[in-house]
DRENLUM-29541 format. One record per residue: x, y, z of N, C-alpha, C, O, CB in turn; residue number from 1. Coordinates in steps of 0.05 Angstrom, whole numbers, plus 5000, padded with zeros to 4 digits. Glycine has a CB too. Example, Ala and Ser with C-alpha at 12.3 -4.5 7.8 and 13.67 -1.06 7.14 Angstrom:
DRENLUM-29541
(node (5264, 4886, 5156), (5246, 4910, 5156), (5264, 4934, 5156), (5285, 4934, 5169), (5226, 4911, 5181), 1) (node (5257, 4955, 5142), (5273, 4979, 5143), (5258, 5001, 5157), (5268, 5023, 5161), (5282, 4988, 5114), 2) 
***
This chain:
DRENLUM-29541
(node (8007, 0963, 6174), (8000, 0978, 6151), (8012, 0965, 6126), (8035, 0955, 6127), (8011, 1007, 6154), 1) (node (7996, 0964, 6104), (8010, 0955, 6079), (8019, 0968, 6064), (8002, 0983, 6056), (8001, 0944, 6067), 2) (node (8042, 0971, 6052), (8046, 0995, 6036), (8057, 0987, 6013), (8069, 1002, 5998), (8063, 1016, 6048), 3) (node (8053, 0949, 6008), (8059, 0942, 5982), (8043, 0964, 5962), (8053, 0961, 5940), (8050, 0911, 5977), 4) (node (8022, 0985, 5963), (8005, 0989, 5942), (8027, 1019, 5937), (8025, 1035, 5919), (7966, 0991, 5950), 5) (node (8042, 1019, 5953), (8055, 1043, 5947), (8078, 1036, 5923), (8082, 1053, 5905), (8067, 1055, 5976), 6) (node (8091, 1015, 5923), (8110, 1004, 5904), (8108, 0989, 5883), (8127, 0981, 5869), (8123, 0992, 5914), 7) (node (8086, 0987, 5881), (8074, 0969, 5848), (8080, 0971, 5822), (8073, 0954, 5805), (8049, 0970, 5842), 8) (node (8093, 0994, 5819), (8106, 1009, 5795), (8131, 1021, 5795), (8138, 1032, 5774), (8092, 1027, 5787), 9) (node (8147, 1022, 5816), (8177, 1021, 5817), (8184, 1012, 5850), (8170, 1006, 5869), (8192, 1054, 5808), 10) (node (8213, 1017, 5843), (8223, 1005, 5866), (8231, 1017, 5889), (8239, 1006, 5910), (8240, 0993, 5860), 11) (node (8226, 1053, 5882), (8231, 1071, 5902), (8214, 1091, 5887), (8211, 1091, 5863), (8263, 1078, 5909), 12) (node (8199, 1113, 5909), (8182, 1127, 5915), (8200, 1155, 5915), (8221, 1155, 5927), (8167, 1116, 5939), 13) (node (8193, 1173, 5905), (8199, 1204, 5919), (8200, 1211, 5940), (8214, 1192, 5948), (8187, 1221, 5914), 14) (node (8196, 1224, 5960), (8185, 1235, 5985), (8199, 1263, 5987), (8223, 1262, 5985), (8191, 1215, 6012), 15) (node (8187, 1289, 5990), (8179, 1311, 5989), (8174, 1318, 6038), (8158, 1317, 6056), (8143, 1307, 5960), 16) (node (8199, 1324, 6035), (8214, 1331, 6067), (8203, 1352, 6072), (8202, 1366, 6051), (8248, 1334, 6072), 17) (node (8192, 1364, 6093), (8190, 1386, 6110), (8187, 1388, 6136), (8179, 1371, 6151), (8174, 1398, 6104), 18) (node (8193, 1411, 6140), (8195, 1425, 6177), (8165, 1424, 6181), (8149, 1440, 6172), (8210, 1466, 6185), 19) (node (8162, 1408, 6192), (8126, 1411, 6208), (8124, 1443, 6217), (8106, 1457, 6210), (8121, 1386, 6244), 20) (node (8147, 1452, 6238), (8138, 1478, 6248), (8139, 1491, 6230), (8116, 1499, 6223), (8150, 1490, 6267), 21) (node (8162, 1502, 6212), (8160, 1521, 6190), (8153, 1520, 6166), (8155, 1540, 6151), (8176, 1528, 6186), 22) (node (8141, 1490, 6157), (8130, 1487, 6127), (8147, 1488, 6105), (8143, 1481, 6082), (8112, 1506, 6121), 23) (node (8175, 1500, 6120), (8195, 1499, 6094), (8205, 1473, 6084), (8212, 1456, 6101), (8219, 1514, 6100), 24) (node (8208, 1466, 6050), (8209, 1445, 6035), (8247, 1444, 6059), (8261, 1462, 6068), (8205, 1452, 5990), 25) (node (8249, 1413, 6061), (8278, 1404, 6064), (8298, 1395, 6058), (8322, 1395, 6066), (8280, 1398, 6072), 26) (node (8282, 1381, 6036), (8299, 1362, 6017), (8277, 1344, 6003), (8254, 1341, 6010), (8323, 1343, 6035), 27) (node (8290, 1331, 5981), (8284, 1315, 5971), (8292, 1277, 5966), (8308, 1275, 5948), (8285, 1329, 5960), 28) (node (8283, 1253, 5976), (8300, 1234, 5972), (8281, 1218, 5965), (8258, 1226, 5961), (8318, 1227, 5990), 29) (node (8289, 1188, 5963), (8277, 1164, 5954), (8267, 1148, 5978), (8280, 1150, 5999), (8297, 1149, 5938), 30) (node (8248, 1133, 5978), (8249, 1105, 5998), (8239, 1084, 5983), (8222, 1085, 5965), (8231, 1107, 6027), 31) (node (8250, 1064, 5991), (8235, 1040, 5984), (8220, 1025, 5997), (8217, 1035, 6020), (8248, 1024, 5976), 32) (node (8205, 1001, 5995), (8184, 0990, 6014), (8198, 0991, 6033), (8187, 1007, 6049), (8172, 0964, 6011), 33) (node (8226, 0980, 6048), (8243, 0974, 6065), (8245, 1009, 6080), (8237, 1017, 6102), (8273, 0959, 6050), 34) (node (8254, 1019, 6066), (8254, 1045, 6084), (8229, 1063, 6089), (8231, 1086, 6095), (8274, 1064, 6074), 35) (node (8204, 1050, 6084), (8176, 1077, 6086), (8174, 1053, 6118), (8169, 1063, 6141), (8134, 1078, 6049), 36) (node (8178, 1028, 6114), (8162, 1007, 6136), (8184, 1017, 6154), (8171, 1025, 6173), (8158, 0967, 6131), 37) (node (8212, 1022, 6161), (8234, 1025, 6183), (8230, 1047, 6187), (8242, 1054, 6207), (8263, 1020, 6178), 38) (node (8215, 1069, 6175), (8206, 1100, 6180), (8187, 1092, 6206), (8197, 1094, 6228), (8187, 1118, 6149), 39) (node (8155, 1081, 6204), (8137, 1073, 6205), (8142, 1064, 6237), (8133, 1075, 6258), (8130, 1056, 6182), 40) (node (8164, 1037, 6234), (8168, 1026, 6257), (8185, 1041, 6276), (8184, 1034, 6299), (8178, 1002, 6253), 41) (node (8202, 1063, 6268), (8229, 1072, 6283), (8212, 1101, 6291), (8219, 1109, 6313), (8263, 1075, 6262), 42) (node (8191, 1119, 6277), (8197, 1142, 6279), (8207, 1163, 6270), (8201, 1186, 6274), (8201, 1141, 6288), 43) (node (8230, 1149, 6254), (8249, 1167, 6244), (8248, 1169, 6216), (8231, 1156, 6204), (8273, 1160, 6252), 44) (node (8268, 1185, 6203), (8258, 1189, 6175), (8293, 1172, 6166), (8316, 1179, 6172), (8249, 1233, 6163), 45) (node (8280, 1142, 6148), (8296, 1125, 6133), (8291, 1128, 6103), (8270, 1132, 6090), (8291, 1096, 6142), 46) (node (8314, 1126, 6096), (8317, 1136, 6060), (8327, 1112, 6046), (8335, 1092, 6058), (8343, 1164, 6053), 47) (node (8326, 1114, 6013), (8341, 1088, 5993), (8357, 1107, 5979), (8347, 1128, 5971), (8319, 1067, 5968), 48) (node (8379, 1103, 5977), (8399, 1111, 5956), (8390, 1103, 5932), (8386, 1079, 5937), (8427, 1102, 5960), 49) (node (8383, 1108, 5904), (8376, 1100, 5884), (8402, 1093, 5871), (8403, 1078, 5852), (8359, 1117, 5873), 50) (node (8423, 1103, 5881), (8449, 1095, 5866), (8460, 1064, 5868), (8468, 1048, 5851), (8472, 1114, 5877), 51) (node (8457, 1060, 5902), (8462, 1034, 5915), (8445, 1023, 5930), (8453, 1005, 5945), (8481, 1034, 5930), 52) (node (8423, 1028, 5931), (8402, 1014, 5940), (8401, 1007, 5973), (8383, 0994, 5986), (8403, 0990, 5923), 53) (node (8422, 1017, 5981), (8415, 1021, 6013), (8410, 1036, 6036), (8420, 1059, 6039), (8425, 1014, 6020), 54) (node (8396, 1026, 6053), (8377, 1043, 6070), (8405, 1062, 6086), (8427, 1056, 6093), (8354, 1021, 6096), 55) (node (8388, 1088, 6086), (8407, 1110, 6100), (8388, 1128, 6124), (8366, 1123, 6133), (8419, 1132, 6073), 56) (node (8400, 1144, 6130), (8377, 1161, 6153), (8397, 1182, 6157), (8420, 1175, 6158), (8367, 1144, 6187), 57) (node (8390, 1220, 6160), (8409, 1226, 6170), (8423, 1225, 6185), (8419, 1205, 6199), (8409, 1233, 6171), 58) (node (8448, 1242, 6194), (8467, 1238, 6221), (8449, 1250, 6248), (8431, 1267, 6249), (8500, 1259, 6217), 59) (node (8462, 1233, 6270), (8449, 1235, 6292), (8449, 1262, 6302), (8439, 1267, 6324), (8458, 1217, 6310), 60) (node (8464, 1285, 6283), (8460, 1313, 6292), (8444, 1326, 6278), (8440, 1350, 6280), (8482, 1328, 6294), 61) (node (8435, 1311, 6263), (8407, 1319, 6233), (8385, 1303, 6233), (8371, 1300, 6213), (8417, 1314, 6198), 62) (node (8381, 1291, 6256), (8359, 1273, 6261), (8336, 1288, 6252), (8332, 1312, 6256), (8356, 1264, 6291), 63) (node (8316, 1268, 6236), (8295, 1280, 6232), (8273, 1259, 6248), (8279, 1235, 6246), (8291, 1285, 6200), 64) (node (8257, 1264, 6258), (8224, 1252, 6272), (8209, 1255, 6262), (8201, 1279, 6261), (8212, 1259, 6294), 65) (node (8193, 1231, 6245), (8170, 1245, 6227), (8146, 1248, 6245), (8141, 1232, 6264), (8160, 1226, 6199), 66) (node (8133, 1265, 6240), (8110, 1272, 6251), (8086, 1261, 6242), (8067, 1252, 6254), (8108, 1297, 6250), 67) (node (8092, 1266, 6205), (8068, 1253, 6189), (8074, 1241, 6165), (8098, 1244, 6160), (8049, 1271, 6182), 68) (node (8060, 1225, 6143), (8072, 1220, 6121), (8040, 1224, 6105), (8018, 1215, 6113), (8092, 1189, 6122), 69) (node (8043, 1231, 6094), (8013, 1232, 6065), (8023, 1217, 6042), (8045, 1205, 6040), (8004, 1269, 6050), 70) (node (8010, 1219, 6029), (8014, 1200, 5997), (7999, 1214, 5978), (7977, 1224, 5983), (8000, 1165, 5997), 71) (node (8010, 1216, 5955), (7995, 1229, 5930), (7968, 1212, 5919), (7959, 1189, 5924), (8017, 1230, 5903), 72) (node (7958, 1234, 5904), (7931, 1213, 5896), (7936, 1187, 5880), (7920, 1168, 5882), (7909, 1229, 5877), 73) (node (7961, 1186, 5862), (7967, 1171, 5851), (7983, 1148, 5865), (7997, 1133, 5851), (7976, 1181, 5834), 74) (node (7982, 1144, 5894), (8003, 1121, 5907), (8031, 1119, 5912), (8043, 1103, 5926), (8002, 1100, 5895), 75) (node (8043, 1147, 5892), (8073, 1136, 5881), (8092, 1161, 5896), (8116, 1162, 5891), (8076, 1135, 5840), 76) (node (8079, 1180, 5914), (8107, 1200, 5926), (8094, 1199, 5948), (8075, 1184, 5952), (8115, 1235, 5915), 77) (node (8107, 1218, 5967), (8098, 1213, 5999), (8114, 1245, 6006), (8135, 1254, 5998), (8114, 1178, 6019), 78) (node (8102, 1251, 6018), (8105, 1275, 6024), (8108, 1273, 6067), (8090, 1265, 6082), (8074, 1294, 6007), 79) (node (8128, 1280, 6073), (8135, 1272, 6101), (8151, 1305, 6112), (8171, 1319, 6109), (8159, 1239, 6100), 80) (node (8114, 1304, 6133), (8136, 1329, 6154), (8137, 1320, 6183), (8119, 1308, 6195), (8121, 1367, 6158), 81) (node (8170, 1329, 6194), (8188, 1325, 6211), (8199, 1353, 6224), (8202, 1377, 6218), (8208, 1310, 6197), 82) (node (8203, 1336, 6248), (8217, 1353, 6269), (8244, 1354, 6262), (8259, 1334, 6264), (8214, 1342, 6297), 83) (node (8252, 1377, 6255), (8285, 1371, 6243), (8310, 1375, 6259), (8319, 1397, 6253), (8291, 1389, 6220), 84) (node (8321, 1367, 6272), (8344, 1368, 6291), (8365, 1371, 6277), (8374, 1355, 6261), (8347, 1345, 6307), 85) (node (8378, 1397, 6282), (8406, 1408, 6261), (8395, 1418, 6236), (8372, 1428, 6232), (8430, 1383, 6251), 86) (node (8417, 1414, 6218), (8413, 1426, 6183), (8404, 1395, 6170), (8412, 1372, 6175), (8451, 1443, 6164), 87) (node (8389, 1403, 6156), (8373, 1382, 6141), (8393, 1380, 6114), (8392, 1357, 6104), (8337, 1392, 6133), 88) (node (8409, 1395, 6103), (8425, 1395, 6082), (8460, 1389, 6095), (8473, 1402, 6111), (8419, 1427, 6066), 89) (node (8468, 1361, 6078), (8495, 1359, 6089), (8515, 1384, 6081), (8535, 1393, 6092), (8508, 1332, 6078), 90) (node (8507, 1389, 6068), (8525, 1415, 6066), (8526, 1450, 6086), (8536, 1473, 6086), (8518, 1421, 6035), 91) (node (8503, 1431, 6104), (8506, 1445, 6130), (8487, 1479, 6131), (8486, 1496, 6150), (8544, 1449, 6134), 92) (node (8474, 1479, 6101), (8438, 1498, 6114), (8425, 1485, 6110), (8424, 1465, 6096), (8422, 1525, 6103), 93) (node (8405, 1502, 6132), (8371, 1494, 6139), (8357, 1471, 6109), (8339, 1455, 6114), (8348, 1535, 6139), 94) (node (8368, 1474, 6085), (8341, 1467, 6064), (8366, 1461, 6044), (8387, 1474, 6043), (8313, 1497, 6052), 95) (node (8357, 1433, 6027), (8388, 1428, 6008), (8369, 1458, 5987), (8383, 1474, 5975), (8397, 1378, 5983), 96) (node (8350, 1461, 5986), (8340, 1479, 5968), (8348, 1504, 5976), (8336, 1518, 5993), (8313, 1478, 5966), 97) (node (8371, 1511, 5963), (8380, 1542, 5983), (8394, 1558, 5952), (8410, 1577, 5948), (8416, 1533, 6019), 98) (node (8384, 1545, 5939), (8408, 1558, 5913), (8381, 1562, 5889), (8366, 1545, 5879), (8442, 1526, 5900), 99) (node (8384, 1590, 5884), (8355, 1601, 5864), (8370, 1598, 5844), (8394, 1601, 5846), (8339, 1635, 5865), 100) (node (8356, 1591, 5816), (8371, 1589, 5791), (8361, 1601, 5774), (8374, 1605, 5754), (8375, 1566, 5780), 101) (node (8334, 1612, 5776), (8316, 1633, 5757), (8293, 1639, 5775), (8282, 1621, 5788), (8305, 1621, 5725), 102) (node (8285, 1671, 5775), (8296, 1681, 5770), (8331, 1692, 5765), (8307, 1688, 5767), (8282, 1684, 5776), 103) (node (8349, 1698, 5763), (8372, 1704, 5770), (8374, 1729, 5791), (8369, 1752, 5781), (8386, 1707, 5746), 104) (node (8380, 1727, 5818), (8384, 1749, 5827), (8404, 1771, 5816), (8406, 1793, 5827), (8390, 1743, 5849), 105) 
***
């Protein structure tokens, strides 16, 4: 697969995480060419730190298995749902999206 057409305009991509079974959003991170192709080849879901530029994956008790990966119409995010093994948020719930900011409860 080529996925130079995915990186032609930066150096890391969005990608938009979810639970295949429950559809719930999981997080949000970066990849770069290096981590969409080590996704691709491994199975597993590989990330880019935008801070330091190197490849990461969660912990082996937060393993994620991608199931699928799509791409926006525009080439530039990727939207990937996974089998999620453990809490997808290091801070240990289900979704780093766990905290509402408006409305205000």
């Amino acid at each position: 697969m080529d996925t130079n057409k995915y990186f032609q305009h930066h150096s890391t991509i969005p990608v938009v995480v979810k639970d295949k079974d429950t559809g719930k959003v999981l997080h949000l991170a970066f990849m770069n060419q290096q981590a969409l192709e080590k996704t691709i080849e491994t199975g597993e879901a590989w990330y880019c730190s935008r801070s330091n530029g190197k490849l990461w994956k969660k912990r082996s008790e937060q393993k994620q298995t991608v199931a699928s990966i799509y791409v926006d119409c525009d080439n530039d995010s990727l939207l990937m749902k996974v089998h999620q093994t453990g809490t997808a948020c290091h801070k240990g719930k289900s979704s780093c999206f766990h905290r509402r900011i408006w409305p205000e409860e």
